[in-house]
TORSE-707288 format. One line per field, with one value per residue (C-alpha): residue number from 1; residue in one letter; x, y negated, z negated. Coordinates in steps of 0.5 Angstrom, whole numbers. Each point is the difference from the previous one (the first is absolute). Example, Ala and Ser with C-alpha at 12.3 -4.5 7.8 and 13.67 -1.06 7.14 Angstrom:
num: (1, 2)
residu: (A, S)
X: (25, 2)
Y: (9, -7)
Z: (-16, 2)
This chain:
num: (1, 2, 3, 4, 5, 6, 7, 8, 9, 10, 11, 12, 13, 14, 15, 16, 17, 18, 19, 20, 21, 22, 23, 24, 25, 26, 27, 28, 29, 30, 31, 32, 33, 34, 35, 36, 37, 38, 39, 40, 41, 42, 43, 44, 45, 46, 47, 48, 49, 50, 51, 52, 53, 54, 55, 56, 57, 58, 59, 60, 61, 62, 63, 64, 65, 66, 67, 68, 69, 70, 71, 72, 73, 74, 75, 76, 77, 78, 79, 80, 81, 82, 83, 84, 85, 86, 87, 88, 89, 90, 91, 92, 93, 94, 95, 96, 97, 98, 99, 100, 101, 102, 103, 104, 105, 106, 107, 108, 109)
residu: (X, X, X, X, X, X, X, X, X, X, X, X, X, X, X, X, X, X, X, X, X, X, X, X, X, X, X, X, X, X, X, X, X, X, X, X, X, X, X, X, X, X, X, X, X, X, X, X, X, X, X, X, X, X, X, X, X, X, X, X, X, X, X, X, X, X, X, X, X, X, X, X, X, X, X, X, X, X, X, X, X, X, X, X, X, X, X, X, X, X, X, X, X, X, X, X, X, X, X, X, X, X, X, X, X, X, X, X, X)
X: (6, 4, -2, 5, -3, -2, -4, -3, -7, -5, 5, 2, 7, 4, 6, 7, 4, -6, 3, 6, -6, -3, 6, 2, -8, 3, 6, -4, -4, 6, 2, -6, -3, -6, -3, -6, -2, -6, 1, -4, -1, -2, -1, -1, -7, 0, -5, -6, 0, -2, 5, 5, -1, 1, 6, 3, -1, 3, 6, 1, -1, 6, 5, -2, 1, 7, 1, -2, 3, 6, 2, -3, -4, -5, -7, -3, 4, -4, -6, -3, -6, -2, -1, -2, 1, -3, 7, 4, 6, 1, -4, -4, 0, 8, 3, 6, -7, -1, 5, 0, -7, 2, 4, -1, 2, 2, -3, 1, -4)
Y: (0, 4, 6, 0, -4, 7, 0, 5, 2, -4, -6, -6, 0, 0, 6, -3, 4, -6, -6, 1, 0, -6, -5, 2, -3, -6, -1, 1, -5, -4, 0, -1, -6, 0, 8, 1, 6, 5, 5, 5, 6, 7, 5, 7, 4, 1, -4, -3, -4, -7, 1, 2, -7, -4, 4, -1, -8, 0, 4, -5, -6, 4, 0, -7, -2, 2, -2, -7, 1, 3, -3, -6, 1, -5, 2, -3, 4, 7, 3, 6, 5, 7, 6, 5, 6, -1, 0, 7, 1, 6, 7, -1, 6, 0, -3, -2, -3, -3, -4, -2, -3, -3, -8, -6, -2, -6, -3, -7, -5)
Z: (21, -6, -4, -7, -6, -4, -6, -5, 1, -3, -2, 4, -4, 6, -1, -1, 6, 4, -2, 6, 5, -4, 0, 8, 2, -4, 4, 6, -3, -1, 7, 4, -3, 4, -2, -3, -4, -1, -6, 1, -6, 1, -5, 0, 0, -7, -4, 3, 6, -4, -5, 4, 5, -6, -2, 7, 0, -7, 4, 6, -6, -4, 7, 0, -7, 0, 7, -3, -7, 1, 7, 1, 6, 0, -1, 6, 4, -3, 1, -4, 2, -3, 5, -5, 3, 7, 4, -3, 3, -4, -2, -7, 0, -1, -6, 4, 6, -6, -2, 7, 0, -7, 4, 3, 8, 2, 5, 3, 1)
């Protein structure tokens, strides 16, 4: 899995410093033909727990959008999940555990 797709709190626009990680997830793509992903979105604890499951799918759907869009990786090869704020990586009592919270990971499948 990778941690490095950032975003604003409350917004599924990815941060423009992401885009590197995004195109290094399409040459692996392109160089492994048979691999499949999860995108899996992660928000922070700001906000309700409905609100931010929707904004961490809408997250996973916008790294799968550009990967799509951008780069060409067949959707078929992409899934998306959102897992809200249930799996924090880092302190939402931080600004910085915050925006460590607010990501995608990648998983095969």
């Amino acid at each position: 899995s990778t941690n490095g797709i950032l975003f604003d709190s409350g917004s599924a626009n990815i941060q423009p410093q992401s885009m590197g990680i995004i195109r290094q997830i399409s040459q692996v793509l392109q160089q492994e033909a048979m691999m499949n992903l999860m995108i899996e979105g992660h928000t922070d604890s700001d906000g309700d727990d409905a609100s931010n499951m929707d904004l961490s799918k809408r997250r996973a759907d916008a790294v799968r959008n550009a990967l799509v869009d951008i780069y060409n990786v067949a959707d078929s090869r992409l899934q998306t999940s959102g897992k809200g704020e249930s799996e924090p990586v880092g302190d939402n009592g931080t600004a910085d555990g915050k925006a460590q919270n607010r990501r995608v990971v990648f998983k095969k499948v």
